[in-house]
VEXNULUM-247872 format. One line per 4 residues: their letters; for each residue z, y, x of N, C-alpha, C. Coordinates in Angstrom, 1 decimal, m for minus. Each point is the difference from the previous one (the first is absolute). Example, Ala and Ser with C-alpha at 12.3 -4.5 7.8 and 13.67 -1.06 7.14 Angstrom:
2
as	7.8 m5.7 13.2 0.0 1.2 m0.9 0.0 1.2 0.9; m0.7 1.1 m0.4 0.0 1.1 0.9 0.8 1.1 m0.8
***
This chain:
212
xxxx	m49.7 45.8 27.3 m0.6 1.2 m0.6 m1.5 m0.4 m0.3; m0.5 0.3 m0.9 m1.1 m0.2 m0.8 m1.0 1.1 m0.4; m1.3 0.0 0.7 m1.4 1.0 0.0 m0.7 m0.7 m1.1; m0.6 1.4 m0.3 m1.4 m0.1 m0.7 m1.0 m1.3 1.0
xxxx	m0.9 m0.3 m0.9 m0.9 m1.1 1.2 m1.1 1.2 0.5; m0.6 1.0 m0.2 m0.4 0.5 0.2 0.7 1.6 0.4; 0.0 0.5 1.3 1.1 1.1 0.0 m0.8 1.2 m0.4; 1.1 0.8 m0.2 m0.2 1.5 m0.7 m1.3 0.7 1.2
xxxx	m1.1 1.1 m0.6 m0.5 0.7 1.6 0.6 1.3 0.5; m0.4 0.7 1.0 1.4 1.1 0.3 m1.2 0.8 1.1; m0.4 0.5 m0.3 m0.6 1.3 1.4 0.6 0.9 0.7; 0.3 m0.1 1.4 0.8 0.8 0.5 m1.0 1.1 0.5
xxxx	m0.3 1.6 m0.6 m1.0 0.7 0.7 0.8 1.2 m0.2; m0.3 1.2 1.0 0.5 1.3 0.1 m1.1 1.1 0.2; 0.1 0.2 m1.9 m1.1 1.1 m0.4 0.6 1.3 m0.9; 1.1 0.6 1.0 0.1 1.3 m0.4 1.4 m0.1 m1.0
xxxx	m0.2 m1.2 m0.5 1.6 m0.1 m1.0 1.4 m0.4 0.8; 1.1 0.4 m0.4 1.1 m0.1 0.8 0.4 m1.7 m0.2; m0.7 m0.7 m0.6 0.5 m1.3 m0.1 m1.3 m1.1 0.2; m0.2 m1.1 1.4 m1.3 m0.2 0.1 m0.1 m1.5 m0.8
xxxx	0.5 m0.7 m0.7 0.1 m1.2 m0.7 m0.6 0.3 m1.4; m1.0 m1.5 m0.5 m0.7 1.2 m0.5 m0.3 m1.9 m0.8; m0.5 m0.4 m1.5 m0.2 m1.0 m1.0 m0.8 0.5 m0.4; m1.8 0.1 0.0 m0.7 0.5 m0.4 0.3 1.3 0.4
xxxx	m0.6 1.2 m0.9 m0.1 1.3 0.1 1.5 0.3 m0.1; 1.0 m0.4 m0.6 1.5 0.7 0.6 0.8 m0.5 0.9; 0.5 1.0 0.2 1.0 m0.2 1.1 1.4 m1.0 m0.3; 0.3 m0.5 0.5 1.3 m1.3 m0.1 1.4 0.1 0.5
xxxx	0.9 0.6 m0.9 1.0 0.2 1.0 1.1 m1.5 m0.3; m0.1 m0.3 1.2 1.2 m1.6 0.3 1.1 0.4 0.4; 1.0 m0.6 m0.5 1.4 m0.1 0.3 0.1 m0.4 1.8; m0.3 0.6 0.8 m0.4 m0.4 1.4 1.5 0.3 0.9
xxxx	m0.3 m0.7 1.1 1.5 0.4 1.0 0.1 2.1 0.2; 0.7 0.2 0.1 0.1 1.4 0.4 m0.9 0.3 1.1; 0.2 m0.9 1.4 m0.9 0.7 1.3 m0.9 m0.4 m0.4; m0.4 m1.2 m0.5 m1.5 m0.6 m0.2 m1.0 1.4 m0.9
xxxx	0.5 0.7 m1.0 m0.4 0.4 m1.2 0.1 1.5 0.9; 0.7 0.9 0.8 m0.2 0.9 1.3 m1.3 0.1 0.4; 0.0 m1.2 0.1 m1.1 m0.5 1.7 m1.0 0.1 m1.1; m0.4 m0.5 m0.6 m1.2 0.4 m0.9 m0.6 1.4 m0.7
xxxx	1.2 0.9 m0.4 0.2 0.9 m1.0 m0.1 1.1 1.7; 0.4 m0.3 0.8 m0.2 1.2 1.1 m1.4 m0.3 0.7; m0.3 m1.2 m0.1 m1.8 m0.4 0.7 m1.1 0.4 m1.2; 0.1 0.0 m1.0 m0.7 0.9 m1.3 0.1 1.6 m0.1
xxxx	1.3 0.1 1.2 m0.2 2.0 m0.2 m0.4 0.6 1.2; m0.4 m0.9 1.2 m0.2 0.4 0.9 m1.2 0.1 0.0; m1.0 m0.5 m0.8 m1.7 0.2 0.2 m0.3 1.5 m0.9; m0.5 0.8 0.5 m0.6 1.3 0.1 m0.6 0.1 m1.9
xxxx	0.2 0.7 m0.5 m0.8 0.1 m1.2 m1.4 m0.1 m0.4; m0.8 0.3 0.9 m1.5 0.4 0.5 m0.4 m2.0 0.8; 1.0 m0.6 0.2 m0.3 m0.8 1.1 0.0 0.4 1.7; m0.1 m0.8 0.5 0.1 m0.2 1.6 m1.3 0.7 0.4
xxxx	m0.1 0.9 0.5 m0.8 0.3 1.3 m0.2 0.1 1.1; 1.4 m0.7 0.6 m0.3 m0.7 1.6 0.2 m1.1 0.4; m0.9 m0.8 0.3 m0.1 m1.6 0.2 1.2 m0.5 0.3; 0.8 0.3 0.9 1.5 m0.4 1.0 0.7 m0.2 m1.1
xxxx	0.3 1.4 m1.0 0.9 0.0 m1.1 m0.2 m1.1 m0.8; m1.3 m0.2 m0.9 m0.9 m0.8 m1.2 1.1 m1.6 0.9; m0.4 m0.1 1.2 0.0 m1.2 0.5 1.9 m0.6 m0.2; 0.7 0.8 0.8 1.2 0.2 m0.1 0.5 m0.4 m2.0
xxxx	m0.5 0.7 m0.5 0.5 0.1 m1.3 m0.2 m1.4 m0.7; m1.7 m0.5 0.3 0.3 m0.9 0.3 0.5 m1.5 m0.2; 0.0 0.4 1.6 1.1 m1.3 0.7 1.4 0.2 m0.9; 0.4 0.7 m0.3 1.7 0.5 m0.7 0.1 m0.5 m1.0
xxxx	m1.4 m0.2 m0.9 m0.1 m0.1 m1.2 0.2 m1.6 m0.2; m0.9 m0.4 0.7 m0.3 m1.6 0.1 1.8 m0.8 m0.1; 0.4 1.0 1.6 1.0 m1.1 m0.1 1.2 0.7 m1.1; 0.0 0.6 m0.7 0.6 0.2 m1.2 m0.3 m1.0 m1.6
xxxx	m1.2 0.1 0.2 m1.0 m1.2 m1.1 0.7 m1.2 0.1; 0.4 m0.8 1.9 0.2 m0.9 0.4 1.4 m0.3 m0.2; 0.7 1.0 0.1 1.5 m0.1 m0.2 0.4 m0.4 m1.8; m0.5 1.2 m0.8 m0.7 m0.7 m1.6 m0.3 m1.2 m0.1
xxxx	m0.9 m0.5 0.2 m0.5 m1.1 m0.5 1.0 m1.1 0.8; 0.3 m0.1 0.9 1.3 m1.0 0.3 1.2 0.6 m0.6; 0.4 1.0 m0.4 1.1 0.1 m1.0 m0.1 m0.3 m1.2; m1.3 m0.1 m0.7 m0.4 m0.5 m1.6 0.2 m1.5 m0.4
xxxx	m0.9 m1.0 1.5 m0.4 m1.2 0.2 m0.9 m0.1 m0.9; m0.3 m1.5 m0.4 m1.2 m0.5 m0.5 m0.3 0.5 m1.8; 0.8 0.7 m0.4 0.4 0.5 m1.1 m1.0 0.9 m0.2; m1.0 0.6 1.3 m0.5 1.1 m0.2 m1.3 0.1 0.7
xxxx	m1.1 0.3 m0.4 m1.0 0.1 0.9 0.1 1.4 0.3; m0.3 0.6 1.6 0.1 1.4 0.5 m1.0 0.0 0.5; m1.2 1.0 m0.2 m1.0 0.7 1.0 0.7 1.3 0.1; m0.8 0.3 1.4 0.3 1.3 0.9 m1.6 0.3 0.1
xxxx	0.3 1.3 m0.8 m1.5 0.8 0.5 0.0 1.0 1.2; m1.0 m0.9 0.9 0.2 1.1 1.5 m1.4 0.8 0.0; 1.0 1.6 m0.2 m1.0 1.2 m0.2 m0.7 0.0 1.3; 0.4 m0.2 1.3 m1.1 m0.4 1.1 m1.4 m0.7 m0.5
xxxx	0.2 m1.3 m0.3 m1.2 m0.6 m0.1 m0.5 m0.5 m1.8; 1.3 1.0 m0.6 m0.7 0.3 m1.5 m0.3 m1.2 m1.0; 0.4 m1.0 0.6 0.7 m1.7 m0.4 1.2 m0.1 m0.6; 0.2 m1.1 m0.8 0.9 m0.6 m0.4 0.0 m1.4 0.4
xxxx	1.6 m0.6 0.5 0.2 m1.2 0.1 1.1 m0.3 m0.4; 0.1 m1.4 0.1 1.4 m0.7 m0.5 0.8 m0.4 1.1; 1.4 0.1 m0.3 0.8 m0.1 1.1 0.6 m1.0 m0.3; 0.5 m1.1 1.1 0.3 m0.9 m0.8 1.6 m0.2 0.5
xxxx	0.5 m0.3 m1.3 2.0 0.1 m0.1 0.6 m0.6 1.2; m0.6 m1.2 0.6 0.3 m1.1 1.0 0.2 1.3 1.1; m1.3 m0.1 0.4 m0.2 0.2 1.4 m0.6 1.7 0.4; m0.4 0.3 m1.0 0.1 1.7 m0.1 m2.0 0.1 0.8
xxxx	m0.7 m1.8 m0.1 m1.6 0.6 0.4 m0.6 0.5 m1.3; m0.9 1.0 0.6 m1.2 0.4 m1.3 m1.1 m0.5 0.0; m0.6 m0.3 m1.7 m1.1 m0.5 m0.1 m0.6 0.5 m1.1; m1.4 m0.3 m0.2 m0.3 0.8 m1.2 m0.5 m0.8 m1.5
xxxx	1.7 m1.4 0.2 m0.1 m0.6 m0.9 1.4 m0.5 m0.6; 0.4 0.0 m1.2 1.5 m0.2 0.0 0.5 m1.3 0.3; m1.0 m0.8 0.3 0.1 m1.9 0.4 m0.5 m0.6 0.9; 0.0 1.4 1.2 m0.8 m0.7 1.0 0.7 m0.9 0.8
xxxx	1.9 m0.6 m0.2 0.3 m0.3 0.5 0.5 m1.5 m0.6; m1.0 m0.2 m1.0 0.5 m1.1 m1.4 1.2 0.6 m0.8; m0.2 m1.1 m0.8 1.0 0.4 m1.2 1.4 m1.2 m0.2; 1.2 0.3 0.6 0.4 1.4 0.7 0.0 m0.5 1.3
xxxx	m0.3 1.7 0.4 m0.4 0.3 1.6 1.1 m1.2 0.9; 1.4 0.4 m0.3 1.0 m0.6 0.7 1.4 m0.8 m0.9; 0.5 m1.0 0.5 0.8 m0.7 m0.9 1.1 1.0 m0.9; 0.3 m0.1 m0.8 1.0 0.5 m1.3 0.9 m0.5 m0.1
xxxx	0.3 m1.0 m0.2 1.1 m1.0 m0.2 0.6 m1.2 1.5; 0.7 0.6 0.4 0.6 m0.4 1.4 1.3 m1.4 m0.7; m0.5 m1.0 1.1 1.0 m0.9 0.0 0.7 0.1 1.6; 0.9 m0.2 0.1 0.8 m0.1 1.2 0.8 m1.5 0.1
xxxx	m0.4 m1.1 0.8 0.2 m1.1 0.1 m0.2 m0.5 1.3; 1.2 m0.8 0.6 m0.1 m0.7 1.1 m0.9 m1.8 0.3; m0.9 0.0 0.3 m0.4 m1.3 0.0 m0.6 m0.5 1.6; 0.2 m1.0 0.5 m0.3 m0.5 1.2 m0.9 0.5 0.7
xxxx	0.4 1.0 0.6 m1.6 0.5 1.2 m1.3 0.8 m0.7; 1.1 0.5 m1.0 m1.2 0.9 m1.1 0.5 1.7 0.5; m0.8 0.8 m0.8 0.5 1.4 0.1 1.4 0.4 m1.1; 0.8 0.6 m0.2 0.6 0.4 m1.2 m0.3 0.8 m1.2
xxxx	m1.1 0.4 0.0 m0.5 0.1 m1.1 m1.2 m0.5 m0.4; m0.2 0.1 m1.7 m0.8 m0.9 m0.8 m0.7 0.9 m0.6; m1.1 0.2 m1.2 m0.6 0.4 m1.2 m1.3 m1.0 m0.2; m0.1 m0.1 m1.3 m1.1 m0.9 m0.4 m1.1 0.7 0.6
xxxx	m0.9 m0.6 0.0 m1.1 m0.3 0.4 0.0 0.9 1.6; 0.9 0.3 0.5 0.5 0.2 1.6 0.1 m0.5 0.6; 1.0 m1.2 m0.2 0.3 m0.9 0.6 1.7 0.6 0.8; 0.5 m0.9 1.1 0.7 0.4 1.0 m0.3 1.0 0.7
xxxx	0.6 1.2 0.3 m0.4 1.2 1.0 1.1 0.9 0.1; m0.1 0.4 1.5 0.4 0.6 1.0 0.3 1.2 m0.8; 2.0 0.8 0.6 0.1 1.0 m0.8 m0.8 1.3 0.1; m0.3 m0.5 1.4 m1.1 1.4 0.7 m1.0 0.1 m0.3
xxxx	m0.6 m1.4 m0.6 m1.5 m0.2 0.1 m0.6 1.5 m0.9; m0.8 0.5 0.7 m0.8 0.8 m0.4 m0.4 0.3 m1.5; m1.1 m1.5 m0.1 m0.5 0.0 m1.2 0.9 0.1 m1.3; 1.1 m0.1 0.6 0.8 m0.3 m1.5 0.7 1.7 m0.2
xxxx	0.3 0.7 1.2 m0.2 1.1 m0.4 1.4 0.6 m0.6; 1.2 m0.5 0.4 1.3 0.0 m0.6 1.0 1.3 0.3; m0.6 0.2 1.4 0.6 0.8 1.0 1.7 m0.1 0.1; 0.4 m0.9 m0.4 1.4 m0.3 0.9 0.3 0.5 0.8
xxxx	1.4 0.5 0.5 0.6 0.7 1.0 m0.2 m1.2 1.3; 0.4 0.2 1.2 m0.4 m0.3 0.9 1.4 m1.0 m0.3; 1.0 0.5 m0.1 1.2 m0.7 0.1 0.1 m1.5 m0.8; m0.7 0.5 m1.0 m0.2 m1.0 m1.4 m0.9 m0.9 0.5
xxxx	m1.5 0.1 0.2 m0.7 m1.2 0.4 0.8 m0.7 1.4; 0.6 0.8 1.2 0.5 m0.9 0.5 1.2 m1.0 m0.3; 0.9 0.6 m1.4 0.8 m0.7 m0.2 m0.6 m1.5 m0.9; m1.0 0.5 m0.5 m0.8 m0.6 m0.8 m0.7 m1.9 0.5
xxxx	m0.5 0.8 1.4 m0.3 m1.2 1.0 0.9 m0.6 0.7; 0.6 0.6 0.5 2.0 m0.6 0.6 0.1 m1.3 m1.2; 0.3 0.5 m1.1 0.5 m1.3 m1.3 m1.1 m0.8 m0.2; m0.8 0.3 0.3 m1.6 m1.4 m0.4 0.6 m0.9 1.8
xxxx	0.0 0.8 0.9 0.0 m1.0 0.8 1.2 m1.0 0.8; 1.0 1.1 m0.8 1.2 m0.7 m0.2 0.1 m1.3 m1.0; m0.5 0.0 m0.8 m0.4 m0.9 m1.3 m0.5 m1.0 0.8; m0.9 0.1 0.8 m0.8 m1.2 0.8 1.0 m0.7 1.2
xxxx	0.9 1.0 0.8 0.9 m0.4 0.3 0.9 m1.5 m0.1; 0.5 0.7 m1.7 0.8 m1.1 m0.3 m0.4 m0.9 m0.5; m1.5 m0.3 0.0 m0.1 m1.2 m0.6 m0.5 m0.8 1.3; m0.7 0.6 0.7 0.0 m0.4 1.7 1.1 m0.8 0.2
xxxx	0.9 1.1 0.3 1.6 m0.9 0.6 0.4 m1.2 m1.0; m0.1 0.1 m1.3 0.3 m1.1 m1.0 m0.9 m1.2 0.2; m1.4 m0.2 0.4 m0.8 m0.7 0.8 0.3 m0.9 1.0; 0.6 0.7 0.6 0.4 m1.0 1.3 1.2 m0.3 0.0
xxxx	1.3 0.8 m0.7 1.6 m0.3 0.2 0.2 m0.6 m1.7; m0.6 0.2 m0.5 0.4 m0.7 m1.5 1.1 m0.1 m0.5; 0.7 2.1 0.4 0.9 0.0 m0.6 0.2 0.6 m1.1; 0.6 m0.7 m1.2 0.0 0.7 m1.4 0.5 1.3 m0.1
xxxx	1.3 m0.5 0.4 1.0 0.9 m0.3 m0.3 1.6 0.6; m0.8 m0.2 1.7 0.0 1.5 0.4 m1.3 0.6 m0.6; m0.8 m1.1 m0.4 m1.3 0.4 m0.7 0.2 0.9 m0.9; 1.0 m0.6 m1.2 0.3 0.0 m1.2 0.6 2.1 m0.1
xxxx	0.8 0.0 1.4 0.6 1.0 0.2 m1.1 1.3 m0.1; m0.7 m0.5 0.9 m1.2 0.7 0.9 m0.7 0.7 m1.7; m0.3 m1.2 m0.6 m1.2 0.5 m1.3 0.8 0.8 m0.9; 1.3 m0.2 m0.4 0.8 0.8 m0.8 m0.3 1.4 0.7
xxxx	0.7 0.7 1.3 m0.1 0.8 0.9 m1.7 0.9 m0.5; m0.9 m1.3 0.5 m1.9 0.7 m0.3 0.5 1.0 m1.3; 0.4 m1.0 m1.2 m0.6 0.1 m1.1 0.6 1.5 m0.5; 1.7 0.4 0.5 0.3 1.1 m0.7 m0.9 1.2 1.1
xxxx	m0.3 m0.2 1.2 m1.0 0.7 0.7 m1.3 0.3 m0.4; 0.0 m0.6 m0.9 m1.7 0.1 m1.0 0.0 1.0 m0.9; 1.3 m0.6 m0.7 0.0 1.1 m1.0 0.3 1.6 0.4; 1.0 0.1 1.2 m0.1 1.3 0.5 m1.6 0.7 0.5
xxxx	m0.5 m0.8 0.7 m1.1 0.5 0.2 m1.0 0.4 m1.1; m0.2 m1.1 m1.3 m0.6 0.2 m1.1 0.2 1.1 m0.3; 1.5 0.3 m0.4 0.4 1.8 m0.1 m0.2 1.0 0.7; m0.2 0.1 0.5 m0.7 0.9 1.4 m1.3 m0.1 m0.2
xxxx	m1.0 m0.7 m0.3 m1.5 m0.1 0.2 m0.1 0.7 m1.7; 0.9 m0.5 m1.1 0.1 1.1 m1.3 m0.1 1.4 0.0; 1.0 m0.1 1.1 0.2 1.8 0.1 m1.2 0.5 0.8; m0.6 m0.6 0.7 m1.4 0.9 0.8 m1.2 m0.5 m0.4
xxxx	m0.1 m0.4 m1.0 m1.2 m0.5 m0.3 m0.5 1.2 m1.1; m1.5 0.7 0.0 m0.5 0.7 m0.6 0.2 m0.1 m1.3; m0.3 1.3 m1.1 0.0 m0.6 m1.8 m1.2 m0.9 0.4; 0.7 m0.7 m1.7 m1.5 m0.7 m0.2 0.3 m1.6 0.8
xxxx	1.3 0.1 0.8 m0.5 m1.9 0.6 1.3 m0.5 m0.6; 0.1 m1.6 0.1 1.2 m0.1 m0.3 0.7 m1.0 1.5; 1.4 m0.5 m0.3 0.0 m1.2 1.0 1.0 m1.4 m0.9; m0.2 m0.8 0.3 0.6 m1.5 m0.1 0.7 m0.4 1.0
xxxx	1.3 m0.6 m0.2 0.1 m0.8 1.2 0.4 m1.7 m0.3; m1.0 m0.3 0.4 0.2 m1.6 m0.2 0.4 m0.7 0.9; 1.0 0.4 0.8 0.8 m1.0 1.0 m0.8 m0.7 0.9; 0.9 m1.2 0.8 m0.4 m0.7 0.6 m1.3 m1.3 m0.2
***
């Protein structure tokens, strides 16, 4: 899948209109998930007409808003820049697709924040996944920001260190044949996993799998 190099901008604020997404001065309406596009459309009707007049409320509304902004902007991915204007402190910032921090810059995390293009590949005492200028890294690792299910990166690390396994045992027994068995076995294991890391991976990324 293929972005602009430079993504669309998108303000998420709630000023009195029933819809808070907003391209310049109008409002934006996206083809969004159903609960996703709720959760927004019910946190835009719950602030008062007049505004907040009790601090607890202002604050609450809020916190609700943010992590609605946050759930957006990791639903869009890198396709989109999203600020969230927080009527508390009357700011706007950028939320960023990865990791859901705000800043009050759309690149404060480089360009781009976190890898896009995922390789998934078994190599000797490496991690199983790849992206240019990333390098090898962990399915959990943070920085990369992928959020894989729990199940997934552990199955993810299971086959990287099974990988190391069999070339261990091939090492010292120098046998072809069960070697040979062993890497066939990895390799359709890769691709199941590859498929799986497809399906949970945010818009906007892609994955490869380049085998053993």
């Amino acid at each position: 899948m293929s972005h602009p190099t430079e993504p669309r901008h998108l303000l998420v604020r709630a000023q009195g209109d029933p819809w808070p997404l907003y391209t310049g001065d109008e409002p934006l309406d996206l083809n969004l998930p159903d609960t996703l596009a709720d959760r927004l459309r019910s946190w835009t009707l719950a602030r008062p007409p007049g505004g907040f007049t009790a601090r607890p409320a202002l604050r609450k509304h809020v916190s609700a808003g943010l992590e609605a902004a946050q759930a957006l902007a990791k639903h869009l991915g890198p396709a989109w820049a999203v600020q969230y204007w927080d009527e508390r402190h009357r700011t706007a910032k950028y939320i960023c697709w990865g990791c859901g921090r705000t800043s009050f810059t759309s690149d404060a995390h480089g360009n781009p924040p976190h890898p896009l293009h995922i390789v998934v590949e078994a190599e000797y005492a490496w991690h199983p996944l790849r992206a240019d200028g990333f390098g090898d890294f962990a399915p959990d690792d943070p920085a990369a920001a992928l959020d894989l299910s729990d199940a997934l990166v552990a199955d993810l690390k299971a086959w990287a260190q099974s990988h190391k396994a069999v070339i261990d045992h091939w090492l010292e027994h120098r046998d072809d044949t069960q070697e040979r068995a062993a890497v066939e076995r990895l390799w359709r294991e890769g691709e199941l996993l590859t498929e799986r890391v497809a399906r949970e991976l945010p818009p906007g990324r892609t994955v490869t799998y380049r085998g053993l």
